[in-house]
N, C-alpha and C positions, 0 to 999 in steps of 0.2 A: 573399507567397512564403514556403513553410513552410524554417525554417531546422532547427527542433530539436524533439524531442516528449521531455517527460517522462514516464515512466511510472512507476505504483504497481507496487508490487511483490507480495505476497499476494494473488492469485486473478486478476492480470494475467501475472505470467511464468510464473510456480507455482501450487501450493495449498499451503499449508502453515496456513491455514486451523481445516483437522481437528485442528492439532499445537497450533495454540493456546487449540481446544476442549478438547482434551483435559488441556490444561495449568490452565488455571483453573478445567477442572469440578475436578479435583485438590485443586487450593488452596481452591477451592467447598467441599468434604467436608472437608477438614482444620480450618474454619470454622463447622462447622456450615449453610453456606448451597447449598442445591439449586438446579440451573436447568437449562432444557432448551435444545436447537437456537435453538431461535425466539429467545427470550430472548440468546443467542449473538450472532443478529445481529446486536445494538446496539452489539457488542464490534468489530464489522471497520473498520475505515480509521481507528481512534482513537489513542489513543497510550496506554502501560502504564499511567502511573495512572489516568487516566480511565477506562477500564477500570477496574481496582480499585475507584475509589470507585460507579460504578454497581451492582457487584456488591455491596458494603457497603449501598449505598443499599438494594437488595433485599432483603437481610435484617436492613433496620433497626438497622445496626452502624457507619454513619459516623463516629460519635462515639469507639468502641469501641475506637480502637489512636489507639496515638501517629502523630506521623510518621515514627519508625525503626523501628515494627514495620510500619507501613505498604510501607517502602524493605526489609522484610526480608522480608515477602511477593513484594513483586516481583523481587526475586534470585531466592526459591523456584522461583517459576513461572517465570520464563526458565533457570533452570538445567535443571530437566526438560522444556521447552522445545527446547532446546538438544541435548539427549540423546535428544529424541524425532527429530529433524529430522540424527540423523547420517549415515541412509543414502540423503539426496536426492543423487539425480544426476541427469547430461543429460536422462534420460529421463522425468525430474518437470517438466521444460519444458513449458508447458499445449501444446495443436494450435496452430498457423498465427503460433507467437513468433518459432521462427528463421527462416522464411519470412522472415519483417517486418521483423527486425533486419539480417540481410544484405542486403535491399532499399532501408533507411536508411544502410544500412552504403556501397552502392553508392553512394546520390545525393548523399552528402557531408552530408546532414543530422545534427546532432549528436541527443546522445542523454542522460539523465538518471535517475537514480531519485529520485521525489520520495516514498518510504514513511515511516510512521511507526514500523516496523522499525529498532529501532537495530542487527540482526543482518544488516542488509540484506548489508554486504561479505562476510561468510561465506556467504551462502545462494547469494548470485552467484558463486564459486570453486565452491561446488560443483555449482554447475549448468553449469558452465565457460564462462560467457558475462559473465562480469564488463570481459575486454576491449570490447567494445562499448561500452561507455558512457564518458562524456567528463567525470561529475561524479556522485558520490552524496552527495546533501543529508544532513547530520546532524539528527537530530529535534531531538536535544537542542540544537541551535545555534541552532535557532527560538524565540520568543516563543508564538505558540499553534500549536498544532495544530489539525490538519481538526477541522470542516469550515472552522475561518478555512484564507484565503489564501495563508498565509507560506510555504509549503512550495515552494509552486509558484513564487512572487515570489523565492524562495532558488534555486530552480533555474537563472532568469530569469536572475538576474543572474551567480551562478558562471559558466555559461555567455557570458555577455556578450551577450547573443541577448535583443531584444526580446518580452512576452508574444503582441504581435501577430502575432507570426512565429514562434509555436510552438503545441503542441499539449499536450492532457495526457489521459492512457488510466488511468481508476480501474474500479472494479468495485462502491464502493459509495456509497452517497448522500451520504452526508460528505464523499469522494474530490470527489463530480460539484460540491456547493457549493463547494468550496475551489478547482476549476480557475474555475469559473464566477467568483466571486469575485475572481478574479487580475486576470482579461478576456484569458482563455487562450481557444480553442477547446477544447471538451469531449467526449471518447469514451470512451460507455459501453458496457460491458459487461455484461448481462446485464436483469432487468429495475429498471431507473432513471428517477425522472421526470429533467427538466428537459436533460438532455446533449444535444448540438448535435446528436453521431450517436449513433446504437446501435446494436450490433450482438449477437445472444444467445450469440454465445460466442467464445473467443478467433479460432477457427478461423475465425473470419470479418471478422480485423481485414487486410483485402487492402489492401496497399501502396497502390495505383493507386487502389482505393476510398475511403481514407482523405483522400487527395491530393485527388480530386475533389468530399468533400465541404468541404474548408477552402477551395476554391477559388471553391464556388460562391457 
C-alpha cells in the first residue's frame, strides 16, 4: 500500500535546469573551460561539487585550485544561480504537478523532496507549494549523493514511512539508480533506462496511473 512518494525537485516540479546551465557555463568562461548542452547533462541529479570537479575534470584543472577556491567557486555559481531563479513563480510549476500533489494531498499519502538542491526551501516558497510536503531532505545531511541511495533512505526514515511503501519521481539517471538503490519503486521521467514506470513528461504523471502501476 503506497503511503508517501518522494520527489526530485529540478525538472520534476520545475525546471530551473536552464538556470543552472546558465550558471556554470558562467563560471565555465570565468575558468577558462567551454562546454555545451550535452555535456550539461552529466551535471543534473548530482550535487554542487561533483559538478565542479567534472567540469575541472574536462578542462584538465582538478589539480589546479585549492579546496577554498574550489568552496569559492561554488558560492560564485549559486549566488548567480540564485539571482537568476528570482522570478520563478506558481506558473514555473512543470504540466500535471499540482493535479498530483492535491490528489496525494486528498489520499493522505505523505510527501518529500528528495533533491540535491540545497535551495530547494526557497524555490518551493516561491513556487507556493512548499505547504505540501511533509519533510525536505538536506543534501548536505547525507554521506553520498545520487546516484548512491542515501537521499531517498533519508526521506524514508524522516518520514517514518517504510521504502516499500513509498515511491520516488526523478528525471534523470542518477535520480532513477538512487530510488532503484533504496528498494523504492521508481518513476521516470522522461527518456530513462531502468525505472519501474515512465512516463515522457510531467503531464503525464496521473494519480490513478501512478497508483496502479505500484500496485501491480
Amino acid at each position: 500500500m503506497l503511503k508517501a512518494i518522494a520527489f526530485d525537485l529540478d525538472g520534476v516540479l520545475t525546471d530551473t535546469a536552464e538556470y543552472h546551465y546558465l550558471a556554470w557555463k558562467e563560471l565555465g568562461k570565468k575558468i577558462g573551460i567551454d562546454f555545451d548542452r550535452e555535456f550539461n547533462e552529466k551535471l543534473k541529479g548530482i550535487s554542487r561539487g561533483e559538478s565542479l570537479e567534472l567540469i575541472l575534470a574536462l578542462g584538465d584543472q582538478q589539480k589546479a585550485y585549492t579546496p577554498e577556491e574550489k568552496t569559492e567557486m561554488m558560492v560564485w555559481k549559486n549566488d548567480l544561480y540564485i539571482e537568476l531563479i528570482q522570478n520563478i513563480t506558481k506558473k514555473d510549476i512543470l504540466p500535471g504537478i499540482l493535479p498530483l500533489l492535491e490528489a496525494l494531498k486528498e489520499n493522505n499519502i505523505k510527501m518529500a523532496i528528495a533533491s540535491a538542491s540545497k535551495n530547494a526551501p526557497m524555490i518551493l516558497e516561491k513556487l507556493g507549494i512548499i505547504s505540501y510536503f511533509d519533510t525536505i531532505v538536506d543534501p548536505s545531511s547525507i554521506a553520498n549523493g545520487k546516484p548512491f541511495p542515501d537521499i531517498f533512505i533519508a526521506a524514508s526514515e524522516q518520514l517514518n514511512i517504510p521504502v516499500s511503501q513509498m515511491i520516488g519521481i526523478e528525471d534523470s539517471q542518477a535520480g532513477i539508480t538512487s530510488i532503484n538503490d533504496s528498494q523504492m519503486f521508481s518513476v521516470g521521467v522522461g527518456v530513462l533506462e531502468q525505472a519501474d514506470y515512465l512516463v515522457p513528461s510531467t503531464a503525464e504523471l496521473n494519480f490513478d496511473s501512478i497508483i496502479a502501476q505500484f500496485n501491480n
